[in-house]
C-alpha positions as CSV (number, residue, x, y, z in Angstrom):
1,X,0.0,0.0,0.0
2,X,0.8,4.1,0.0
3,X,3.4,4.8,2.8
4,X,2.9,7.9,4.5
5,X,6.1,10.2,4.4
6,X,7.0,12.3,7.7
7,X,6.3,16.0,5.2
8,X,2.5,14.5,4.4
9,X,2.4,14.0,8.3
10,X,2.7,17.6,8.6
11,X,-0.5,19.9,8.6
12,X,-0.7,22.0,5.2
13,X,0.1,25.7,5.7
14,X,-3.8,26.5,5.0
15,X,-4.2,23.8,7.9
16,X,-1.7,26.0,10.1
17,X,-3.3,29.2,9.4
18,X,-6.8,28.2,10.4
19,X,-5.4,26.7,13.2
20,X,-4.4,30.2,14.7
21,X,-1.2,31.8,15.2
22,X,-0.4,30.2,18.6
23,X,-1.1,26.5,17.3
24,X,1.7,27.2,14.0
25,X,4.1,28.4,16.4
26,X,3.8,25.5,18.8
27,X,3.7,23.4,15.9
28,X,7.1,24.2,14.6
29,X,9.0,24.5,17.7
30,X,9.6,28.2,17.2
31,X,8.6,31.4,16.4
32,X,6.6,31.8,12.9
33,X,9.0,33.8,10.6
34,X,6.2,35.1,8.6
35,X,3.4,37.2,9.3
36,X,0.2,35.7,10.0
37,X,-2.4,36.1,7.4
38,X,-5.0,38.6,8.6
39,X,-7.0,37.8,5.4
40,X,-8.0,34.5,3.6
41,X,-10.8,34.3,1.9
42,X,-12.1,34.2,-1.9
43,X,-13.1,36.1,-4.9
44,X,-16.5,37.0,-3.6
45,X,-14.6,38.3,-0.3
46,X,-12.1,40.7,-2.4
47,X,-14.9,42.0,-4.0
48,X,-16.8,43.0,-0.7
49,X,-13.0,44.7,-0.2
50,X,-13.0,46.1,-3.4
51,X,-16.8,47.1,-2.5
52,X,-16.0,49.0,0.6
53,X,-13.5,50.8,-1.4
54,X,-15.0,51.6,-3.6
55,X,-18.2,53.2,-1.3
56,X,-14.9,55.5,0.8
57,X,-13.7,56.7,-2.4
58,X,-17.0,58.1,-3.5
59,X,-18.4,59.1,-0.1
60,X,-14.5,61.2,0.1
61,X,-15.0,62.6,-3.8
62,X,-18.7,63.4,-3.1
63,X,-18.2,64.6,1.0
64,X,-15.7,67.0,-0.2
65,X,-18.0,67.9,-3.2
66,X,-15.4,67.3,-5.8
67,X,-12.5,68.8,-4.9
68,X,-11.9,65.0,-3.5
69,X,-10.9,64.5,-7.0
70,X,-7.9,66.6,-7.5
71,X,-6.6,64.8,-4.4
72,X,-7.0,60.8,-5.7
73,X,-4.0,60.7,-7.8
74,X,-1.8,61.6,-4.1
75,X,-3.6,58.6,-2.9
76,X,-2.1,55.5,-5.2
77,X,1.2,57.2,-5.0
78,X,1.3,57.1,-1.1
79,X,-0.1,53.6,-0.5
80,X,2.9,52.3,-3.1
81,X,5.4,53.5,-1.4
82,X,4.0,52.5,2.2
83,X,3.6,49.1,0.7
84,X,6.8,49.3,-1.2
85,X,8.6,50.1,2.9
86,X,6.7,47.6,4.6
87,X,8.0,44.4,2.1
88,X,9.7,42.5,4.7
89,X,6.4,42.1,6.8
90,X,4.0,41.3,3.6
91,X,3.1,37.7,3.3
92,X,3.5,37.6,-0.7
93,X,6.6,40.0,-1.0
94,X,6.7,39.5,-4.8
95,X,3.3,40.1,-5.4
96,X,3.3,43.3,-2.8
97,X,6.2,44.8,-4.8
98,X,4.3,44.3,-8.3
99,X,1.1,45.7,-7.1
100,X,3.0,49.0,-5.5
101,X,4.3,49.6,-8.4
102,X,1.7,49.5,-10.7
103,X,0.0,51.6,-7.8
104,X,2.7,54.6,-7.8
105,X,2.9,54.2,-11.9
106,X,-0.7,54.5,-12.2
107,X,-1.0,57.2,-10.1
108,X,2.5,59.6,-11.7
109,X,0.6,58.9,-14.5
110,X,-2.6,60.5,-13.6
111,X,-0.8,63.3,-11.6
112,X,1.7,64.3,-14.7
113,X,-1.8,64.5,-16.4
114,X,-2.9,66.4,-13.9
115,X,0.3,68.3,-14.3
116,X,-0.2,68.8,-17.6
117,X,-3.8,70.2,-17.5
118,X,-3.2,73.0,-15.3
119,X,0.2,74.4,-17.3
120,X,-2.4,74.2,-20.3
121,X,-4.7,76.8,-18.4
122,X,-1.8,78.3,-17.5
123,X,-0.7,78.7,-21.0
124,X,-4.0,79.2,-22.4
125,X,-5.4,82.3,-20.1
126,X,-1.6,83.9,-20.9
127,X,-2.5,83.3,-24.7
128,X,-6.1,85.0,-24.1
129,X,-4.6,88.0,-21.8
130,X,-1.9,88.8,-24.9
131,X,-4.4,88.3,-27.2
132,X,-6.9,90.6,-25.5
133,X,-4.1,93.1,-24.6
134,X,-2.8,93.6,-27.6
135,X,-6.2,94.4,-29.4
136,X,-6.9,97.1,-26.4
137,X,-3.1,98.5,-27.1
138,X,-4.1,99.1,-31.3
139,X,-7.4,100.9,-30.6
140,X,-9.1,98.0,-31.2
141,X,-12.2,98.5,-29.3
């Protein structure tokens, strides 16, 4: 028959983490080296995440009525770095850095937009103002 090897003895990680933090630890003899997981769960559970993220970013754009918007590029730009610094404690390091960086990119993008709209005013009203001052300087009116 099948003989059972000592490593399919040993409880599966999803095992240890429902188990609790205390009963991992004990398990192994020593301190856990990684975090403990403080969320498991699937797709329908990120999307009640996703859900309640949703609901603060439009109860932030529409409680500050609209000027919430100029401030949501900041916001992607921030939480990359902060999860760019806190690697070492992230259970999924590799994934943690990907995400952060498509965070901070997505959000440079959006600001340099941003950037790019207001120098456009900028440029635009100057045009106008030259425009409308030099008509007023020939007599124009």
């Amino acid at each position: 028959m099948a003989e059972q090897t000592e490593d399919s003895a040993s409880p599966s990680p999803v095992e240890e983490m429902a188990a609790g933090p205390e009963t991992a630890a004990d398990s192994a003899g020593q301190a856990p080296t990684k975090p403990t997981i403080t969320f498991l769960g699937n797709s329908y559970d990120v999307m009640s995440v996703v859900g309640v993220s949703v609901a603060g970013t439009t109860l932030f754009a529409c409680g500050t009525c609209g000027t919430g918007f100029y401030c949501l590029p900041f916001i992607p730009v921030i939480l990359g770095a902060i999860g760019l610094l806190s690697l070492k404690d992230s259970v999924n390091p590799e994934r943690t850095k990907l995400l952060s960086w498509i965070s901070i990119g997505v959000g440079a993008v959006f600001l340099l937009l941003l950037l790019l709209l207001i120098l456009f005013y900028v440029v635009y009203f100057g045009f106008i103002f030259t425009v409308i001052a030099s008509e007023a300087g020939r007599g124009g009116f």
